[in-house]
N, C-alpha and C positions, 0 to 999 in steps of 0.2 A: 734449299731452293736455289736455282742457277737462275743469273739474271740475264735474261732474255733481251739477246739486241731490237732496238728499233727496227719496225718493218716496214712497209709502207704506208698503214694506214692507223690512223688513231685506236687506242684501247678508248674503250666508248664507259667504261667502268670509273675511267680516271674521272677528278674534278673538269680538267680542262675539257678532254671530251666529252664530257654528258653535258656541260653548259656550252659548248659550240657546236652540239649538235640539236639543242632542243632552245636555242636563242632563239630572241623574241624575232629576229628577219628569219626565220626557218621555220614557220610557223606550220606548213603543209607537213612537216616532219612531226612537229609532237602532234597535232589534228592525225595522223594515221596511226600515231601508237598509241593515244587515250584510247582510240573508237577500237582497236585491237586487243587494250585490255578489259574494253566494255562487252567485248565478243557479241555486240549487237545488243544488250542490253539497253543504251543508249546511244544516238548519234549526237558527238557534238560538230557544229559545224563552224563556228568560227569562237576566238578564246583572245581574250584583252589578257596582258601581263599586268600582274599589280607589285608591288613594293615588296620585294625580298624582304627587307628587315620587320617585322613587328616589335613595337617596344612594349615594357614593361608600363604597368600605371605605376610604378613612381622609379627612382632612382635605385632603389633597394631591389625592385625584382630582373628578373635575367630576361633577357631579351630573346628573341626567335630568329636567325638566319634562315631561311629554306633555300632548298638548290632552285628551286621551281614553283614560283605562284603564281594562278590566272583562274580566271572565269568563264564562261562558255557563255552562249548567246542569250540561254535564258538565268542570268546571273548564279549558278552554280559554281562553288568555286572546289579547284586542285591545289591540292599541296602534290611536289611532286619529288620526291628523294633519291638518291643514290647514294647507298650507304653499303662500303666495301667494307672498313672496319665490325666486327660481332660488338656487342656492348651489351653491360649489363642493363636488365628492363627497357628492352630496347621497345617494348610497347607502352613502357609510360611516358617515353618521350615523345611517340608519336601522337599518346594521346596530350602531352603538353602542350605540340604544335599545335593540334587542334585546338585545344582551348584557347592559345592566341588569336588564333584563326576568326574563331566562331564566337569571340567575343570583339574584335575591330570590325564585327558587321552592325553592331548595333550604338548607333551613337551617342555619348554621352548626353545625360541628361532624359533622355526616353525610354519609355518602359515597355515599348510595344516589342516584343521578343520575335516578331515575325522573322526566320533566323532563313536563309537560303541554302541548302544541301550542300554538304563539304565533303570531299573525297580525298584521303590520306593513303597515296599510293609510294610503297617504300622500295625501290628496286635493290634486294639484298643480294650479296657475291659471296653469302654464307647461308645455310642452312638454319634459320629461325624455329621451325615446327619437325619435331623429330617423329611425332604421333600420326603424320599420313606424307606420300609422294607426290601430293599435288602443286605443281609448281607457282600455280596463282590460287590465292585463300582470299574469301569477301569474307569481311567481320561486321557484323552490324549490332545494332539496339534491338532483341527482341525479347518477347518474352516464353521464358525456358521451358515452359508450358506446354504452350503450342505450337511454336515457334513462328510466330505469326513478328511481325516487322513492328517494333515501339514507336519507332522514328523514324525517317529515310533523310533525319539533317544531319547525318555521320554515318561513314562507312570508310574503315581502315582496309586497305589492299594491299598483300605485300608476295611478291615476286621475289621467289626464290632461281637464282637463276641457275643455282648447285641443280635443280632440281630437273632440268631442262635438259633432257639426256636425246633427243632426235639427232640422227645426221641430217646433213644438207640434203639428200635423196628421199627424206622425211618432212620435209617444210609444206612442200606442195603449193597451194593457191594463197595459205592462210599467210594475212600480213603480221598476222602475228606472230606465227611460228619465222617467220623470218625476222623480224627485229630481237625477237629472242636468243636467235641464233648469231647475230650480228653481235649483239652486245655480249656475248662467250666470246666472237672467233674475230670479231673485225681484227683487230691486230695482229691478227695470223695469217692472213688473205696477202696473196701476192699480186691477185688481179680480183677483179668483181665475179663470183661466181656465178655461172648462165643460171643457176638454178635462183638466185637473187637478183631479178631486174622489175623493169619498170620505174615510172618515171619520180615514185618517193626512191627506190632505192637507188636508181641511178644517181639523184643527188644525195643523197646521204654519204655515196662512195665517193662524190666529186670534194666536198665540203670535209672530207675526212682524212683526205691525202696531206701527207707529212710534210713532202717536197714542196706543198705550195703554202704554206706557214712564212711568217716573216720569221726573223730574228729574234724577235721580241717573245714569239709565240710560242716559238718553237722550246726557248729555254723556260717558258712556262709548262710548257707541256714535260720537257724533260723531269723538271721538279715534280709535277705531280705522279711521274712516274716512278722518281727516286723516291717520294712517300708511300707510295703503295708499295712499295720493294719492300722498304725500310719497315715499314710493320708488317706485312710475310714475314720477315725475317724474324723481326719480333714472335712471331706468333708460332714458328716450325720452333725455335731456341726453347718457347714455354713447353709447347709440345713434348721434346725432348727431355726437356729437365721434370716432366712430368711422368714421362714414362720412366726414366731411369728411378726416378725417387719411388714411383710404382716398384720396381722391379725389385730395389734394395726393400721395400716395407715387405714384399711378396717371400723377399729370402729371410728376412727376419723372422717373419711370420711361420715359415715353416721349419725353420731352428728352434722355434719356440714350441712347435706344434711339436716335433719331435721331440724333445725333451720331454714334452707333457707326455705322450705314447709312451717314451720308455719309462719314464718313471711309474705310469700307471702299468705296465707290462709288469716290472720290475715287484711292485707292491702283488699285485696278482701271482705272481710264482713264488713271492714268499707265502704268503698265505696258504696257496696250495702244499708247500711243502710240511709249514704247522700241523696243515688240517692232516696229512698223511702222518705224522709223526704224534699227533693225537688217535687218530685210526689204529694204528701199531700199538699203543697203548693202552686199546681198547676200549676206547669211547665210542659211544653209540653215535650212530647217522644222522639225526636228533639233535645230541648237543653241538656236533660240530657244525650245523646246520645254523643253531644259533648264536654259537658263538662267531663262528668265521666272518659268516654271514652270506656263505656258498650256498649253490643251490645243490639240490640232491644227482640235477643231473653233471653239473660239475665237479661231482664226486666220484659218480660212477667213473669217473675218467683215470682216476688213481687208485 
């Protein structure tokens, strides 16, 4: 992997940019990308931020960070993630976050479980589901049956963005094919493309620009840059060291295949040579048949 200079405008993948792009005073920005990945299923129209951290119920259990928590108007609430590292059971974490989630809606001491719908949306920069090409998956509680809905108070969403293969001359009107698009290419843009305008995306490109960062920002954002490098790197090294160790088992493998062939060649042409020097000797087709353990048309052959 070559590491790619600073451009002009945020990678939207990094920590720094996904949370200064979808911060709580940018609110018009994540309001167009929930209702984009709701494709109309849902309108939310206005969304309260709540407490990144959820704690554990004692000291011993592990606490929940999320990149992104809030509620919509009619107290629904989002988890909302960016997650560039792969990880192993990367859906039992999301389904941990929810259980945080959808357990600090009900307050200690009450038992009335009236629980309000929680949407766990994971924006991955790796390919999670290898079994279909679709680049947004809804997961829900049904039953397998009929596939009728159990629940609608959990639904895991995760956006593969490996999966999002349009050009910018393929985005068209949809806001979502263009935030999709944004968050592969924003850091490659040298200027806003006419094919991405209007008034969410004009500020998205104003709020993303590198040159207007402070000091402060800016070597934050560099770090988070230098980590997502720093594990690419990691990640092409394992690659590598995996194909090579492929490659040596692949040569072992047929040194060993081969050996097995010629020795089984090897035992077969003796046999055959017995069974002819039994023949010559006058044994019947018969016993060499059961002695060798040839068959008669492998005999016919000598």
């Amino acid at each position: 992997m070559t590491k790619k200079n600073l451009g002009r405008f945020m990678d939207l993948t990094t920590d720094f940019g996904f949370k200064t792009v979808f911060s709580e005073k940018n609110e018009e920005l994540l309001l167009s990308f929930l209702n984009g990945i709701f494709e109309g299923r849902k309108v939310i129209v206005k969304i309260n931020h709540l407490r990144l951290k959820q704690l554990g119920n004692s000291p011993e259990d592990r606490d929940a960070i999320f990149d992104l928590y809030c509620t919509d108007e009619d107290a629904n609430h989002y988890i909302v993630e960016m997650q560039v590292a792969q990880q192993k059971n990367f859906m039992d974490r999301c389904l941990y976050y929810a259980a945080m989630a959808i357990q600090a809606q009900v307050p200690k001491g009450e038992w009335d479980y009236g629980l309000k719908p929680l949407y766990v949306i994971s924006i991955l920069n790796f390919n999670l589901w290898d079994d279909n090409t679709d680049c947004i998956n809804h997961h829900s509680l049904m039953n397998e049956k009929t596939l009728t809905v159990s629940s609608d108070k959990l639904q895991l969403i995760t956006v593969e963005l490996q999966k999002f293969t349009k050009s910018i001359a393929e985005v068209g009107d949809s806001d979502l094919y263009k935030w999709l698009f944004c968050m592969k290419h924003q850091s490659e843009f040298l200027e806003q493309p006419a094919e991405i305008q209007g008034k969410i995306f004009n500020e998205l490109f104003a709020i993303t620009e590198l040159n207007k960062l402070n000091k402060k920002d800016m070597e934050t954002y560099e770090l988070s840059e230098k980590r997502r490098y720093d594990y690419q790197l990691t990640v092409d090294y394992a690659e590598e060291k995996g194909l090579e160790r492929g490659r040596m088992e692949g040569r072992m493998e047929g040194e060993k295949k081969g050996r097995h062939e010629g020795e089984k060649k090897g035992r077969y042409e003796t046999t055959l040579f017995i069974a002819k020097q039994m023949r010559e000797n006058g044994a019947s087709l018969e016993f060499i048949v059961a002695t060798t353990g040839l068959t008669p048309e492998q005999l016919k052959k000598i």
